[in-house]
FINUBA-602942 format. One record per atom (N, C-alpha, C): residue in three letters; atom name; x, z, y. Coordinates in steps of 0.2 Angstrom, whole numbers, plus 5000, padded with zeros to 4 digits. Layout:
<nodes>
r,a,u,w,v
ALA,CA,X,Z,Y
...
</nodes>
This chain:
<nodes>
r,a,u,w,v
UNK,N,5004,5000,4994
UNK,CA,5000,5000,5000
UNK,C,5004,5000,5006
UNK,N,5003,4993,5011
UNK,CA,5009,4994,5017
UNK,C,5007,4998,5020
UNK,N,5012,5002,5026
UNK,CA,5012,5004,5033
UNK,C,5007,5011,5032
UNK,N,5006,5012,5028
UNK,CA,5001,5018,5028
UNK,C,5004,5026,5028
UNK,N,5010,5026,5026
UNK,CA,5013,5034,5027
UNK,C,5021,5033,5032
UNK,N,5025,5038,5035
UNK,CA,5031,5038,5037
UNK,C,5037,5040,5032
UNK,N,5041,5038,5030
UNK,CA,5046,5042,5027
UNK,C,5051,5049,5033
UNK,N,5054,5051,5029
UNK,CA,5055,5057,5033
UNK,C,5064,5055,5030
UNK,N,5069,5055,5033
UNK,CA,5077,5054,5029
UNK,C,5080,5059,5033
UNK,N,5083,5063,5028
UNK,CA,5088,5069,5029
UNK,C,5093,5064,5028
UNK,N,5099,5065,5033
UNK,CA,5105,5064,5031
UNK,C,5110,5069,5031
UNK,N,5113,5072,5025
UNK,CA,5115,5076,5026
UNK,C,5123,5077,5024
UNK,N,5126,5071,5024
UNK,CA,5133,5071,5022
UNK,C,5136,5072,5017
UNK,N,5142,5077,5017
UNK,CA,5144,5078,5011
UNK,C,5142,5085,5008
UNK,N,5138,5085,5000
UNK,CA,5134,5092,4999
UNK,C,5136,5091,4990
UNK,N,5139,5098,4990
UNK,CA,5142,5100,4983
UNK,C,5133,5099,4978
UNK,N,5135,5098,4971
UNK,CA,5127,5096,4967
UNK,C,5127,5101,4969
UNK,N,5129,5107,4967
UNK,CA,5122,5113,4964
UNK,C,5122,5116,4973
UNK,N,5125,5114,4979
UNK,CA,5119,5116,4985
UNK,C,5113,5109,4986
UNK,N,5114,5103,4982
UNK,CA,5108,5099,4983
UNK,C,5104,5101,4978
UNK,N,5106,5103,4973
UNK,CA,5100,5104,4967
UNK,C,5097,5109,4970
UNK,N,5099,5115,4974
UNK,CA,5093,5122,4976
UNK,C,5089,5119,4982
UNK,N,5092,5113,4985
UNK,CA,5089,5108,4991
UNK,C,5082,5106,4989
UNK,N,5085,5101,4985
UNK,CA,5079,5099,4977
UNK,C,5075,5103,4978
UNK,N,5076,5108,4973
UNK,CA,5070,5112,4969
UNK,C,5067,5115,4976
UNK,N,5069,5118,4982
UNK,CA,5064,5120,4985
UNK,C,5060,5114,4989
UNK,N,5062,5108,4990
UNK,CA,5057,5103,4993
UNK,C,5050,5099,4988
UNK,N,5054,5101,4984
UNK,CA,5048,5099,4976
UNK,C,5043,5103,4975
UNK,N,5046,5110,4976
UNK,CA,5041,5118,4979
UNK,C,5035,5117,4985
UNK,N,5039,5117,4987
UNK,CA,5037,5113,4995
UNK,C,5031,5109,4995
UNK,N,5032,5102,4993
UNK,CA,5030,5096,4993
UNK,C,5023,5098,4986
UNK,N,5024,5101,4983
UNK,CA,5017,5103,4977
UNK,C,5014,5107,4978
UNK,N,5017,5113,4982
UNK,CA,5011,5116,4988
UNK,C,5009,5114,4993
UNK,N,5010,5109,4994
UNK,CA,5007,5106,5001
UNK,C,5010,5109,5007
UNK,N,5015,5112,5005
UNK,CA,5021,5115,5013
UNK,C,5022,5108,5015
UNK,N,5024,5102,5014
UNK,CA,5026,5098,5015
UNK,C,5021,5091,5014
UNK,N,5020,5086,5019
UNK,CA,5016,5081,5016
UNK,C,5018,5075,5019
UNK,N,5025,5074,5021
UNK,CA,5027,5070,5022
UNK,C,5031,5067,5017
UNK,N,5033,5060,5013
UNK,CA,5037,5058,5009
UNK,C,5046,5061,5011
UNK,N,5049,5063,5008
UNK,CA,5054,5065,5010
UNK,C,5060,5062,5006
UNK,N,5067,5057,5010
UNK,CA,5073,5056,5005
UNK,C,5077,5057,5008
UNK,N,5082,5060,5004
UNK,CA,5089,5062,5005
UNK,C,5095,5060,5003
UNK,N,5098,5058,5009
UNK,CA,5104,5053,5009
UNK,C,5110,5057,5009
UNK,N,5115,5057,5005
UNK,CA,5121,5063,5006
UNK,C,5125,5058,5002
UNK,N,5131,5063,5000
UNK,CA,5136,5062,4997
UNK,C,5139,5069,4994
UNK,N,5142,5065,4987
UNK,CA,5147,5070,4984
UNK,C,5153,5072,4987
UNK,N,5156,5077,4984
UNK,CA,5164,5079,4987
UNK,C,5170,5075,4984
UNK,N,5172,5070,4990
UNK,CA,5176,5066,4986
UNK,C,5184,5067,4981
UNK,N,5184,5073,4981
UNK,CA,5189,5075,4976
UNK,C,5184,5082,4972
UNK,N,5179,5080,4971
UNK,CA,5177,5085,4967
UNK,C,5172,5084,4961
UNK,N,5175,5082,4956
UNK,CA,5171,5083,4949
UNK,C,5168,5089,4947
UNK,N,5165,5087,4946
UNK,CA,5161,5094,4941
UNK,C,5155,5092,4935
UNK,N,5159,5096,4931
UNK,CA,5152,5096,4926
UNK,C,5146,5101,4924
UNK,N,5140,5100,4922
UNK,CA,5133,5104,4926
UNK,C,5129,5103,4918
UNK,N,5127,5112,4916
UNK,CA,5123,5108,4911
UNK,C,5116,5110,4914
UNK,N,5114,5102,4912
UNK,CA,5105,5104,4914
UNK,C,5100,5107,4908
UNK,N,5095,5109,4908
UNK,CA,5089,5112,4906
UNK,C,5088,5106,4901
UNK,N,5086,5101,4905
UNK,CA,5081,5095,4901
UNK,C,5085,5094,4896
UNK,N,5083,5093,4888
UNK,CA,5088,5089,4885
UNK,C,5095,5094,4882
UNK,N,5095,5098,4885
UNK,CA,5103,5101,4887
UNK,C,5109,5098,4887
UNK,N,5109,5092,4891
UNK,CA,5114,5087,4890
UNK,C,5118,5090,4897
UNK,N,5124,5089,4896
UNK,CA,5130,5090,4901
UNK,C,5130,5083,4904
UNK,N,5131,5087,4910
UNK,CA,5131,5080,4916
UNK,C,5138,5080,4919
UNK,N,5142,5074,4920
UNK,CA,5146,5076,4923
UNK,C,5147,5071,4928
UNK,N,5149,5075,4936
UNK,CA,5146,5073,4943
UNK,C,5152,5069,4946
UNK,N,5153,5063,4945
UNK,CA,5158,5062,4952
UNK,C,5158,5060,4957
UNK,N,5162,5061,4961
UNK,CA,5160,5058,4968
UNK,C,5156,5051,4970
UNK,N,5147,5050,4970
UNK,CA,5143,5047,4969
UNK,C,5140,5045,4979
UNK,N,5135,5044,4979
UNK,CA,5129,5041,4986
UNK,C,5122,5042,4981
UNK,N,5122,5049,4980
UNK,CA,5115,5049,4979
UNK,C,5111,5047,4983
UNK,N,5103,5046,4981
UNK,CA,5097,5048,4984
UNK,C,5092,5053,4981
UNK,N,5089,5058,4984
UNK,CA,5087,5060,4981
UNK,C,5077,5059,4983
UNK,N,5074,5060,4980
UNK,CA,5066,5056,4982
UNK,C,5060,5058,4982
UNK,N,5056,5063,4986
UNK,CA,5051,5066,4986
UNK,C,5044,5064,4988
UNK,N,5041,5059,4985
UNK,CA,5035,5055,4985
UNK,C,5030,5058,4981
UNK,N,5024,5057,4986
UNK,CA,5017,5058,4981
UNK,C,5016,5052,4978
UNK,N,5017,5051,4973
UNK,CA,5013,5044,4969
UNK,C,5006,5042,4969
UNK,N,5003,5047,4968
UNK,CA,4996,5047,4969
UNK,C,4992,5043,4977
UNK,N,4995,5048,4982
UNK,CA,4994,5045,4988
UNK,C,4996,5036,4990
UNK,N,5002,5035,4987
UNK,CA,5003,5027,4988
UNK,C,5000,5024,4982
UNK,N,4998,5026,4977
UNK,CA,4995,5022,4971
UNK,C,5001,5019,4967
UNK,N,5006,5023,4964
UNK,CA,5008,5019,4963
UNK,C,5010,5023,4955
UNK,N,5010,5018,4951
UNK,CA,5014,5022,4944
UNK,C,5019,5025,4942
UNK,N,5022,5027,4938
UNK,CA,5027,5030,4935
UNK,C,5032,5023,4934
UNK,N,5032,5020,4932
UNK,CA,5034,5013,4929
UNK,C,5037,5008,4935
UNK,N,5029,5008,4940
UNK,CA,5033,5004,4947
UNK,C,5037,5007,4949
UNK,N,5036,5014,4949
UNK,CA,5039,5018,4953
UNK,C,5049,5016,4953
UNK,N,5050,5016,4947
UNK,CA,5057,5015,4943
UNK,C,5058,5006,4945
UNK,N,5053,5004,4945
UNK,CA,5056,4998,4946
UNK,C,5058,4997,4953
UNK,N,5054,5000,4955
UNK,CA,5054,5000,4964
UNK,C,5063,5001,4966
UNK,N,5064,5008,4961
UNK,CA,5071,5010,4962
UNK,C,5076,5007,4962
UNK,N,5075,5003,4955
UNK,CA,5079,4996,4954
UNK,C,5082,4992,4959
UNK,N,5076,4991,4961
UNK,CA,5075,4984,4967
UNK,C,5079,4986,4971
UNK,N,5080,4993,4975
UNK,CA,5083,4994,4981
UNK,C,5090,4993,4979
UNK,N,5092,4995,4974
UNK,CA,5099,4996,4970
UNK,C,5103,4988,4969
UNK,N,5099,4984,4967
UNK,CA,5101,4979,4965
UNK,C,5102,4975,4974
UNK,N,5095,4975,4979
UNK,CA,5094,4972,4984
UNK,C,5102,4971,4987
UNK,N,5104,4979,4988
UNK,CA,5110,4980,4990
UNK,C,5117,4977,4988
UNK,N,5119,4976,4982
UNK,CA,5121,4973,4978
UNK,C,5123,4965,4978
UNK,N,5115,4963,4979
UNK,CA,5116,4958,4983
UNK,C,5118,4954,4987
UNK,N,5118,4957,4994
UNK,CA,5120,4957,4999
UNK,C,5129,4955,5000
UNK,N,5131,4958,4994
UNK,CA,5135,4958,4994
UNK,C,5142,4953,4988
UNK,N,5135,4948,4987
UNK,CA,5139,4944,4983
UNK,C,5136,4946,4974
UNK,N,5136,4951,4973
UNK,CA,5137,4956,4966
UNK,C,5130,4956,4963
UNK,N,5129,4952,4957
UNK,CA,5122,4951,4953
UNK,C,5120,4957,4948
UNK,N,5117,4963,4950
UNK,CA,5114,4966,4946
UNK,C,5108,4968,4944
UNK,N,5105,4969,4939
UNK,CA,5098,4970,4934
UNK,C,5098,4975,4932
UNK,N,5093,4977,4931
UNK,CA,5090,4982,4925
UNK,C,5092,4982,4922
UNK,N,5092,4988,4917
UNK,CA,5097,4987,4908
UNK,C,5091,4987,4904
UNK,N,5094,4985,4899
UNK,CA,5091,4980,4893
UNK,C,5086,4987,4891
UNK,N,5083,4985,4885
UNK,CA,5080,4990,4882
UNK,C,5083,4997,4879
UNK,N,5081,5003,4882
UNK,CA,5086,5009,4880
UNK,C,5092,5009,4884
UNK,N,5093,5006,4890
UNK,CA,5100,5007,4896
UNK,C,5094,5007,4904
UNK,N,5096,5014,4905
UNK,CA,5094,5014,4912
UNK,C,5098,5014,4918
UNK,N,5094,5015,4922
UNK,CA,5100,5010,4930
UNK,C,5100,5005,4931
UNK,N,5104,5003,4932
UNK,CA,5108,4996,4936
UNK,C,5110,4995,4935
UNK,N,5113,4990,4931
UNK,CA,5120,4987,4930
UNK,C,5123,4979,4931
UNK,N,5128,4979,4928
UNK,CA,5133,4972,4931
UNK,C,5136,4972,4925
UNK,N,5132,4965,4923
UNK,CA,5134,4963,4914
UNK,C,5134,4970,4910
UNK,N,5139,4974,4907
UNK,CA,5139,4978,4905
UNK,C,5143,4985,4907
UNK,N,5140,4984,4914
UNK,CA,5144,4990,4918
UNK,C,5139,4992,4922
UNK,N,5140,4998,4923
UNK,CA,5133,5002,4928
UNK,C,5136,5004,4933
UNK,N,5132,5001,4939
UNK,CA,5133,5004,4945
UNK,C,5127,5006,4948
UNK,N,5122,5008,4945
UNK,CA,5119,5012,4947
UNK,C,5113,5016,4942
UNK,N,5112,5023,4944
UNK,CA,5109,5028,4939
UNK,C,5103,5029,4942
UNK,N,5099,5030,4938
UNK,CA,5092,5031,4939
UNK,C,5089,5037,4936
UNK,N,5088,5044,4938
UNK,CA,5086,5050,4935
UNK,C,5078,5054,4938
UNK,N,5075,5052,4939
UNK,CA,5069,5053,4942
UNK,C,5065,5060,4937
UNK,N,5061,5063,4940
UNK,CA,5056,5069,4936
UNK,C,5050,5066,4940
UNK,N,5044,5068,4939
UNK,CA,5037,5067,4939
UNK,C,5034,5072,4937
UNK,N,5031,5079,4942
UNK,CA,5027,5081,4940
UNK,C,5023,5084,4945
UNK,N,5015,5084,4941
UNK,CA,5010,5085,4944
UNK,C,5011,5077,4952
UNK,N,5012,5071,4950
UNK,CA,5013,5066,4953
UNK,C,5016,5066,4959
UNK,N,5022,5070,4959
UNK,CA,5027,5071,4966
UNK,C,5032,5071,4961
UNK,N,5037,5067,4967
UNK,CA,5046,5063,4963
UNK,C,5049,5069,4964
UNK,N,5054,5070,4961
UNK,CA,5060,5072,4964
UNK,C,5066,5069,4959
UNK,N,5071,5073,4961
UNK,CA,5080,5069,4958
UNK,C,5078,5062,4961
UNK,N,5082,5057,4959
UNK,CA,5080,5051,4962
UNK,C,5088,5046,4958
UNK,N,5091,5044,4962
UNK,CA,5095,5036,4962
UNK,C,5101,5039,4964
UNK,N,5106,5036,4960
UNK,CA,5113,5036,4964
UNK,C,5117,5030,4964
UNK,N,5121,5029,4967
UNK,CA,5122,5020,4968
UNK,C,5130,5021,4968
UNK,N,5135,5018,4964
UNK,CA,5144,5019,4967
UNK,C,5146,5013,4970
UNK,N,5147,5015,4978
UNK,CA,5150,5012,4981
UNK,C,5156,5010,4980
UNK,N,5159,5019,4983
UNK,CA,5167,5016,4981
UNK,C,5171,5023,4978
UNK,N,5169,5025,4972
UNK,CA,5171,5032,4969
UNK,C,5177,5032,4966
UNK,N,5183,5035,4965
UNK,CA,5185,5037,4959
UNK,C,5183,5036,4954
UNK,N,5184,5030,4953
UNK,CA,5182,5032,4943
UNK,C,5187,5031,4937
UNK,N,5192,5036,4940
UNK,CA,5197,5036,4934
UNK,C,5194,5041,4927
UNK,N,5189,5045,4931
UNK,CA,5187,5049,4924
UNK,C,5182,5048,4921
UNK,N,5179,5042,4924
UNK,CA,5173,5037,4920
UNK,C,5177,5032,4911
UNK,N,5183,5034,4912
UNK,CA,5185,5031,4906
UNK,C,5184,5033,4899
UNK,N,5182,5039,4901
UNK,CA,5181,5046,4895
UNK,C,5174,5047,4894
UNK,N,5171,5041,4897
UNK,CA,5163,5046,4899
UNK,C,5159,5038,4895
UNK,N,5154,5042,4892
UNK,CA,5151,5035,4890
UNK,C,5144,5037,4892
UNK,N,5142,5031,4896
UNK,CA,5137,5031,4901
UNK,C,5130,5031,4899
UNK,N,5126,5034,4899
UNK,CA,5120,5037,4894
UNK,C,5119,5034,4889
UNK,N,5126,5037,4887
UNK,CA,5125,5039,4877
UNK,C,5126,5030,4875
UNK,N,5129,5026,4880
UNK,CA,5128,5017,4877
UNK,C,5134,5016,4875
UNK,N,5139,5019,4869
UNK,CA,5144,5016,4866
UNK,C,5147,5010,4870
UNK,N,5151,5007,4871
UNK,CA,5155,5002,4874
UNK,C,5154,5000,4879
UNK,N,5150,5004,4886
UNK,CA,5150,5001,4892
UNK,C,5154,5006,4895
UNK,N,5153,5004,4902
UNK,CA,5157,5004,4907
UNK,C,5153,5008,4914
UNK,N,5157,5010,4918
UNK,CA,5154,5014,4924
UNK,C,5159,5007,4930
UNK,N,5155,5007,4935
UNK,CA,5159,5002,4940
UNK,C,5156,5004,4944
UNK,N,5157,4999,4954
UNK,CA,5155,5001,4958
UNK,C,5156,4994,4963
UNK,N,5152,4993,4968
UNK,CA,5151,4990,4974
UNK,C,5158,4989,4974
UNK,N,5163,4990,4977
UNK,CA,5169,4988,4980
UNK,C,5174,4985,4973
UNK,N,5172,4985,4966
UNK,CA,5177,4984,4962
UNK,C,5172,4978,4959
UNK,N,5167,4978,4962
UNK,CA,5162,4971,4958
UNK,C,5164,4966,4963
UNK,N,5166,4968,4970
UNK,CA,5164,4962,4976
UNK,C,5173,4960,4980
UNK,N,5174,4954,4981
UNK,CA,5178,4952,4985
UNK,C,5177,4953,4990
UNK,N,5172,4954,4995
UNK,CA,5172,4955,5001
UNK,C,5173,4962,5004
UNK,N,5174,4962,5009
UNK,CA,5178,4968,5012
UNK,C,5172,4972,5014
UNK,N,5172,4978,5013
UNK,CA,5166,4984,5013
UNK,C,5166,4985,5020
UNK,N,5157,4986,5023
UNK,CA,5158,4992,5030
UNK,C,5161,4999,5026
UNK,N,5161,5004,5032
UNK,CA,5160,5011,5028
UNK,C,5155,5012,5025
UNK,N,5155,5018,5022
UNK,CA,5149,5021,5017
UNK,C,5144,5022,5020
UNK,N,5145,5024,5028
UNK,CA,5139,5028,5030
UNK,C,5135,5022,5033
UNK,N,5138,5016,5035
UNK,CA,5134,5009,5037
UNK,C,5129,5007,5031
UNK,N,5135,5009,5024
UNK,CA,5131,5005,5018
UNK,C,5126,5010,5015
UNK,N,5125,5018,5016
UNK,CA,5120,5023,5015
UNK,C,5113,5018,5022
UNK,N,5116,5017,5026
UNK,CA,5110,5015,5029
UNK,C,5106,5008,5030
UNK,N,5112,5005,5026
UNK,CA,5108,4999,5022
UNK,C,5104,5000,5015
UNK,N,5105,5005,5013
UNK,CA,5101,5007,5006
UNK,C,5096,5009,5009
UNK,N,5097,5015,5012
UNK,CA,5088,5016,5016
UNK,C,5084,5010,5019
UNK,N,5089,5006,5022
UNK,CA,5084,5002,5024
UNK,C,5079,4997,5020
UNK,N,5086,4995,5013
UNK,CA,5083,4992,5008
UNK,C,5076,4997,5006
UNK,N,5077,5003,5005
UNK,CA,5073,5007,5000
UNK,C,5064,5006,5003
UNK,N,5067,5007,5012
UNK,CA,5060,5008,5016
UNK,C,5058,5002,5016
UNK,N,5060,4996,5016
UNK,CA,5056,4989,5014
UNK,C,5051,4989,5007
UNK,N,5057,4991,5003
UNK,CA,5053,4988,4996
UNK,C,5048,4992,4994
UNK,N,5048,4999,4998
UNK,CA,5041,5004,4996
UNK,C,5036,5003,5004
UNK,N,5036,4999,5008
UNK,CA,5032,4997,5013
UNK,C,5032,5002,5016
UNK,N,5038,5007,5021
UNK,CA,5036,5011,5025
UNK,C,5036,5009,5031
UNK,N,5034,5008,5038
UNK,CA,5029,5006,5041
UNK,C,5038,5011,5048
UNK,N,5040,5016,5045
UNK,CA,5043,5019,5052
UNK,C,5046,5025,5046
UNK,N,5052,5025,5050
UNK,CA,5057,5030,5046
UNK,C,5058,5036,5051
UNK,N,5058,5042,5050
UNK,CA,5060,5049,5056
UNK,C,5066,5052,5051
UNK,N,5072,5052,5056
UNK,CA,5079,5053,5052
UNK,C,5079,5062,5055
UNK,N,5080,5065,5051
UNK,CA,5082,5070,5053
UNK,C,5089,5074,5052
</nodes>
């Protein structure tokens, strides 16, 4: 549905996971008690010399973080009408959008690979929750990370791929990150028809 709500975009630079994940949980709090009725995403960054690994609840799978350009996503589904399904594709789209721009063809993954990827190399994550029809976690896209420790990681569970990024897929010469975080929102705020962005 076009032009019918405002998004709301935190930018918040560079925020260690676990001060975003308490960010998270309490805007999802927020946002399902109705303290909050505005769509809310948050654009930041990891610490670029800081890995860490994090175990989650869901699954009890260990995650481990490196220095990424999440987004994180706090939408009423219900309100824009929109499925659990588009929803993810929606995410894709902005992922891939960006990508484009810059020369670098990426898609969807096949059946049982999620994200975005490049042939057999992911440049972008996609980890979304859904409950009581409000998003949270969202999209991470690698610009330009450190991925010497990605050689050791195999990327949800797919034997024989690869972790990459924006700057190691493209010949061309990158703006900084923070022009290219604002071309991501801006991609994002097209593809879900928002109407006016309020940056805070």
């Amino acid at each position: 549905m076009r032009g019918l709500r405002n998004l709301e975009v935190w930018k918040l630079g560079v925020v260690n996971y676990l001060d975003a994940l308490k960010l998270q949980e309490k805007l999802a709090l927020d946002r399902k008690l109705h303290h909050r009725r505005c769509d809310t995403l948050l654009s930041l960054q990891q610490p670029l010399h800081n890995s860490e690994f994090h175990y989650r609840r869901k699954g009890e799978d260990i995650h481990f973080m490196v220095p990424t350009t999440p987004f994180y996503i706090y939408i009423s589904l219900r309100h824009i009408v929109l499925g659990a399904h588009s929803f993810g594709e929606k995410i894709e789209s902005t992922t891939i959008e960006l990508a484009a721009a810059y020369g670098v063809k990426a898609c969807p993954g096949q059946s049982g690979e999620t994200g975005v990827w490049v042939g057999e190399r992911k440049i972008g994550a996609i980890g979304v929750q859904i409950l009581t029809g409000i998003t949270s976690h969202g999209m991470a896209f690698n610009i330009d990370p450190d991925l010497s420790h990605s050689r050791h990681i195999v990327p949800c569970r797919i034997a024989g791929k690869e972790v990459t990024s924006l700057r190691r897929e493209t010949d061309l010469v990158l703006p900084s990150e923070e022009i290219l975080q604002e071309m991501l929102i801006s991609c994002f705020a097209r593809i879900f028809y928002y109407s006016d962005l309020i940056l805070k």
